[in-house]
N, C-alpha and C positions, 0 to 999 in steps of 0.2 A: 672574802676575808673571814678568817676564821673569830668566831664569842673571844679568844683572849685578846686576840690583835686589836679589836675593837675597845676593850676594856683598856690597854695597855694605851692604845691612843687619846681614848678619853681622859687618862689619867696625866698624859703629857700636855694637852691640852690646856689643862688648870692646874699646871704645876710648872715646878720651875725649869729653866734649861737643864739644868744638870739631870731630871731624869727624861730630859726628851735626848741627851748624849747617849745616855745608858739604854733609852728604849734603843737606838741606831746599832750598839755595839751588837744586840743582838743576832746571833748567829741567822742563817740564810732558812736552816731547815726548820729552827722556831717559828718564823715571819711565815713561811710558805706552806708546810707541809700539815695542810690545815686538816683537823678531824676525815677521816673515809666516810663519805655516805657514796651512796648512790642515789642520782635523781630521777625523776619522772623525766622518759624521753632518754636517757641515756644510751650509748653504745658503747658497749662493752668491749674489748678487743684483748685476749687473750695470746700472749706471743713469748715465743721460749723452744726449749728441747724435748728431750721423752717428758718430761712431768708433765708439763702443759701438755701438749699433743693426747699423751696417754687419757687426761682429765677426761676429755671429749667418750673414753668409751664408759665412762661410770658415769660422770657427771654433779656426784654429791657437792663440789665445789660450787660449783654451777645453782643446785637445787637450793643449795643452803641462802646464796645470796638472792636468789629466787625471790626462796617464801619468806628471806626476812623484809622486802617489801610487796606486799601482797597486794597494794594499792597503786601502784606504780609500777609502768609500760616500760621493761629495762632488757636490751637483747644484749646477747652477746653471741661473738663470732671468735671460735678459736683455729688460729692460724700456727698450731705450735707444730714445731716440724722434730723428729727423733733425729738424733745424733746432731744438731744443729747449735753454731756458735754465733757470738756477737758478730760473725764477719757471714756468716748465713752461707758456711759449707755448703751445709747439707742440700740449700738451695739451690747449688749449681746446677744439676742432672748433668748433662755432657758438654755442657759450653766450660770444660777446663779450659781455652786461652782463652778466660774471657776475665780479667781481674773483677772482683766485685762485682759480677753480675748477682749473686745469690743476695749482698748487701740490699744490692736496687731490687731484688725482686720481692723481699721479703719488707722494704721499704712502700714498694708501689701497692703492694696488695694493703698495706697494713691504712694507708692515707684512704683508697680507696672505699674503705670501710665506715670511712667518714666518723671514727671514731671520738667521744667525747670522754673515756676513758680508757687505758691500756695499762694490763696489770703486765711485766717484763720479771723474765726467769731465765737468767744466764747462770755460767758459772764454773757447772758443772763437768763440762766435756773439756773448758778454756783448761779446768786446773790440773790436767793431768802435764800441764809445761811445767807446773810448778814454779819456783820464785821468778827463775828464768822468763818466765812468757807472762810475770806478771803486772809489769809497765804495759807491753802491749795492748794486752784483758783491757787495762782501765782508758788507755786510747782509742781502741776500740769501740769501748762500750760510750764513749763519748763522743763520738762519731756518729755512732749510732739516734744515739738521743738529739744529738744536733738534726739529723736527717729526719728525725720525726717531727720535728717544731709545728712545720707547716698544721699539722693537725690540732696545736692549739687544746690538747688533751691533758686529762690530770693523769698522772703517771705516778705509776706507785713500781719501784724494782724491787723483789723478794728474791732473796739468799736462795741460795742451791738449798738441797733437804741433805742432810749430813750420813753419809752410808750406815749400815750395819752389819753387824755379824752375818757372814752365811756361811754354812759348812765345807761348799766348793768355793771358797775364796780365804786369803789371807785373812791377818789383824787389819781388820781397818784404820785402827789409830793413827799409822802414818798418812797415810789420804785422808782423813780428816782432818788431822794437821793443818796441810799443803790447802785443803779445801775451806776450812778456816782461815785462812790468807784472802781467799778471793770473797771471801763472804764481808771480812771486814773491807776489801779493797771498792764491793758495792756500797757496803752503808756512808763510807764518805764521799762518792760519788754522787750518793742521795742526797745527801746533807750538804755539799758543795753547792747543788741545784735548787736546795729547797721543794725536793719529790722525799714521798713518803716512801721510808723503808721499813719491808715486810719482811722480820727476821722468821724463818722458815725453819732455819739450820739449828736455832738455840728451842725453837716452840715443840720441835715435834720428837725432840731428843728425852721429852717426858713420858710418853710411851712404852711399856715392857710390853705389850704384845708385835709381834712380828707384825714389819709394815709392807714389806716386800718379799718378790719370788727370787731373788740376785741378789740382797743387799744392795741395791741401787736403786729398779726402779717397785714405784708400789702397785700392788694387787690394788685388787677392787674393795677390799676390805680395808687395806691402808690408806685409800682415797677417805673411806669412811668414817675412821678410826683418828684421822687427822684434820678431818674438818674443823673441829673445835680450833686444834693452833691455826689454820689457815685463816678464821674468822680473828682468833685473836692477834696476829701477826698485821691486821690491817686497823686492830687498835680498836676490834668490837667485841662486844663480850657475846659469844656464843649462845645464840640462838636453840634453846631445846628442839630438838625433833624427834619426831616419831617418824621415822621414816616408813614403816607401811603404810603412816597416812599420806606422805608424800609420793608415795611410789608411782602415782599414776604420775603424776608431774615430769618426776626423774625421768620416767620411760619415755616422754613426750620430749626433754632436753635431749638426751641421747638418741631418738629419732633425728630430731632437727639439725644435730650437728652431724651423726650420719649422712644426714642428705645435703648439708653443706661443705663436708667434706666430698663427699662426691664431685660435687660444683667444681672445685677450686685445687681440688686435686685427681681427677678423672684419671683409673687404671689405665695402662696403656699411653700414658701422654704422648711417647715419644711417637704414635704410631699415629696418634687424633693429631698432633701440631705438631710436632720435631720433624726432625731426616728423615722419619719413615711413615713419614703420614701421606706419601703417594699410594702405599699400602693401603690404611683403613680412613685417612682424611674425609671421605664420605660420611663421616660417621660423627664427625665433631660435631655437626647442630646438635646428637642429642645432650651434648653434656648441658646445653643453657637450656633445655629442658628441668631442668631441675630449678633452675631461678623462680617457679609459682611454686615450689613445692616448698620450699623455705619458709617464705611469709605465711602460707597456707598452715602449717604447725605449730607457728609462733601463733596461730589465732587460738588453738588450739590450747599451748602454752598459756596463755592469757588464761583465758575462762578457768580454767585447773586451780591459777593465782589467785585469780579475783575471787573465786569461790573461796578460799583462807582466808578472807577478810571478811566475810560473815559469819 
């Protein structure tokens, strides 16, 4: 329960009915979507399209909410997949008649992770249906979130990032437009559940330096350059860094999700577990080879932490 709820309670307490009506009328996403921290012991679970996925090869996201607890045992695991929507396309591989298996797949991994918190970035790829495909987006995306309950996790859903100029591409302004539809069509979805929404699409649209190589997705410097909105999208005021003092750290994040990527998305799958793993299927034990190597970098990860806190 978040210092207002508290306060707002106490005040109902020893006062009269009329403002224990008025605390009630209070909307879902006041009551619920209580300040962002992260705690000690946390699991972080990162899940979405190119943005998220991409995150994993820079990591500043990552770094930033790192070193803003430097006292504090907090992993994260990103399972973001490119070109992937609320119905988890991209998850399919070749199981086409299979309805909803990429749902369930992208469902099963994400529980498995035993996560206590899950930052969600949809949006993006839904809105090229535009108005048309925009009831669905939001049943969809509610679906979605129903399917993750079991997890019991604090969920924050953050707005697409809003395109920009590129010189091999049109005016943006009408896909922003269209893209601004589904970005409001999240925030009331957050606020119907009482989950925090991380406006993305309005934080990072402050920026005049070029965020991206496409006008879509961002470089390694526009991970950098947007950390500030990403922290303040989650309603925290930006942590200064120096990131060459953090750099050892960063390179030790982007190891780790390397080598957890590897895990859970091993090249070749079709050939280790699918239709053609009569082919190389000898080969599958090594990918759970990499399950010591995981924890083994996050020890690593730690010590790098905890040394910012002296």
């Amino acid at each position: 329960m978040s210092p207002t709820v508290r306060i707002i309670l106490a005040c109902c307490k020893a006062a009269s009915p009329l403002l224990l009506v008025a605390f009630l009328c209070i909307g879902p996403s006041q009551l619920c979507a209580a300040d962002f921290e992260l705690k000690d012991g946390d699991r972080v679970v990162l899940l979405g399209s190119t943005l998220i996925e991409r995150e994993q090869r820079y990591g500043y996201w990552e770094t930033a909410l790192t070193a803003r607890y430097p006292d504090r045992n907090i992993t994260f695991r990103n399972l973001g997949w490119s070109g992937d929507t609320v119905w988890g396309d991209a998850r399919v591989a070749f199981d086409l008649d299979k309805p909803g298996i990429g749902l369930k797949r992208m469902v099963e991994l994400t529980l498995a992770a035993k996560p206590t918190v899950i930052l969600i970035c949809y949006g993006t790829n839904e809105s090229f249906a535009g108005e048309a495909g925009l009831d669905a987006f939001k049943k969809q995306y509610a679906k979605l979130l129903d399917d993750l309950t079991p997890a019991k996790a604090r969920i924050v859903l953050f707005s697409p990032l809003p395109f920009e100029p590129a010189s091999q591409l049109p005016d943006p302004a009408p896909r922003n437009r269209a893209l601004g539809r589904y970005r409001d069509a999240i925030k009331e979805l957050a606020a119907s559940r009482g989950l925090r929404f991380a406006d993305l699409f309005h934080a990072t649209r402050e920026s005049a330096a070029p965020l991206t190589d496409n006008g879509m997705h961002l470089t390694g410097e526009g991970y950098r350059i947007t950390t500030a909105a990403f922290e303040r999208s989650l309603g925290l005021e930006p942590t200064p860094v120096k990131w060459n003092d953090v750099e050892p750290l960063r390179n030790a994040i982007i190891e780790k999700n390397r080598l957890f990527f590897y895990r859970w998305r091993p090249q070749n799958e079709t050939y280790l577990f699918g239709f053609r793993k009569h082919e190389q299927g000898k080969n599958a034990k090594e990918v759970a080879e990499f399950d010591p190597l995981v924890p083994e970098k996050e020890k690593e990860i730690a010590k790098l932490r905890a040394a910012r806190a002296h």
